[in-house]
N, C-alpha and C positions, 0 to 999 in steps of 0.2 A: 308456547314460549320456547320448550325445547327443540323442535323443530327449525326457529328461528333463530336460534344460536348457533346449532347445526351447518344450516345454510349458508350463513350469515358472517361466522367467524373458525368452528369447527373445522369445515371443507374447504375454504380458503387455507384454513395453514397444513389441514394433508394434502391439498394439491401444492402448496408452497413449499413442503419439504422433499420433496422428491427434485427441486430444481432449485434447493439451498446452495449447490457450488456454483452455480449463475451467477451471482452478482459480484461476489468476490473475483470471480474470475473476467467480469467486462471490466470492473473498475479498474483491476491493474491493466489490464490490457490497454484500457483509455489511457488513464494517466500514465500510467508508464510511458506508450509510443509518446504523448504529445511533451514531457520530462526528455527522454532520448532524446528527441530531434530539437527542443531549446538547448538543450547543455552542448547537444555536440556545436550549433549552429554558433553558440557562443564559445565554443575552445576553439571555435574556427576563425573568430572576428574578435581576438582579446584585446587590442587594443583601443577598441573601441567601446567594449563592457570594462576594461578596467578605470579609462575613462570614466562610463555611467559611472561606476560603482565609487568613485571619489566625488563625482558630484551631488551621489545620494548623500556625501558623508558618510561611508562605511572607511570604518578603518583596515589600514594594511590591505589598501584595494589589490594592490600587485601581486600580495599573496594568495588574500580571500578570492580571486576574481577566479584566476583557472582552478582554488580547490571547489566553489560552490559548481560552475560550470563542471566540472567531472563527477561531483555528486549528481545534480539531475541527471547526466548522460549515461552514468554506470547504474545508477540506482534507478533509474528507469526504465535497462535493459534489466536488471534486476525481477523490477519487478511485473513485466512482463512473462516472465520465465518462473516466477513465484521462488523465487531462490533467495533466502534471507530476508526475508518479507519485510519482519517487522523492523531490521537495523532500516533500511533506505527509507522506509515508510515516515519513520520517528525522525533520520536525519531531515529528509525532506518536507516533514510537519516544519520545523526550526527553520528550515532555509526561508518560509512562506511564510512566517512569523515575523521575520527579520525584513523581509521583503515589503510586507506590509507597512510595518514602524518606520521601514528606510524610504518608500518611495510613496506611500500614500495614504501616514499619517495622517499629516497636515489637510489631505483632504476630507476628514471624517468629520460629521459633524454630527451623528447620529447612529445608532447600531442597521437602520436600514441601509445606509452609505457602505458603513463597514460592510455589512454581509453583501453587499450588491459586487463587490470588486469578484473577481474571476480567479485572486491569490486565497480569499477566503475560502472559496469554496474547494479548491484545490487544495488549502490548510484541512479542512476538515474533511477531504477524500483522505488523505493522509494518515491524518487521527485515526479514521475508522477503521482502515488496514493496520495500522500498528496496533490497537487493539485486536480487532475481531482476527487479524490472521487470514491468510492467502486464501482459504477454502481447499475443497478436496484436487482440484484440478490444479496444482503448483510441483513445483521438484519440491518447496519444501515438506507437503504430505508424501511424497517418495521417499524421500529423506527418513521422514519420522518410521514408516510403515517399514524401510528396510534395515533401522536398526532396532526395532519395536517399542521405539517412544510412544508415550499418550499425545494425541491429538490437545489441542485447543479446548477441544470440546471434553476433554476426560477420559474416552474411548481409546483402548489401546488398539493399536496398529499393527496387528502382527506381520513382522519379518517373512520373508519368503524363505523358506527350509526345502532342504534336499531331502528327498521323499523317504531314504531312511531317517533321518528325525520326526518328519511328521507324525508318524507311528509314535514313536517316545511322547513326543509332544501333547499327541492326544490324548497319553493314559494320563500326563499328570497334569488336564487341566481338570 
């Protein structure tokens, strides 16, 4: 039986944590590019998403129209780059939230409906990055590790030091 746990489930997750920054880092990379090139494609054609966006019924379309448009375009270059991960993440959960009630409520008639739409699923790539965080491959693990914040994970990040500190550093860890 131990053997078979081993095999089974053991050695799956130590070969699976040695390439724990992979999935973090395709997801934004996915959604991020395909976020960038809607938002910009839309601040490029506003008159005609602000349009959409009153015939969804979303209010203060003229406003809302180019500030949702520069959120996916920025927050998808964002988070391509892993830089603030989880603000554009969480914004862009809400946008697909809103997106869904505003434009494809009325066609739900079932949770397999709901989850089959391409907003849902990009809602909960979303979710997952505003929780779980960029992974190790982001400026925001740069970010953490150069001013020696803890990671996500709990693990602190040590700061890069000028090699006269590291000395100091070492006696008083």
């Amino acid at each position: 039986m131990n053997s078979i746990v081993f095999l089974l489930v053991a050695l799956p997750a130590q070969i699976a944590s040695y390439l724990s920054w992979v999935g973090p880092l395709i997801m934004r990379l996915v959604v991020g590019y395909v976020f960038m090139l809607a938002g910009w494609a839309k601040l490029n054609n506003l008159p005609q998403m602000i349009q959409n966006f009153s015939e969804w019924r979303i209010p203060y379309a003229e406003l809302l129209t180019p500030f949702v448009s520069a959120v996916e375009c920025v927050g998808g270059a964002m988070l391509i780059l892993g830089l603030f991960t989880r603000i554009p993440a969480a914004m862009l959960t809400v946008v697909m939230i809103v997106a869904i009630k505003a434009a494809k409520w009325e066609n739900v008639d079932s949770l397999e409906t709901l989850l089959g739409f391409e907003e849902a699923t990009y809602m909960f790539a979303f979710l997952w990055l505003a929780i779980a965080g960029p992974g190790a491959a982001s400026l925001d693990r740069l970010l953490l590790r150069m001013t020696g914040q803890k990671a996500n994970d709990g693990r602190r990040i040590r700061a890069a030091r000028p090699p006269h500190e590291q000395e100091k550093y070492a006696e008083q860890v």
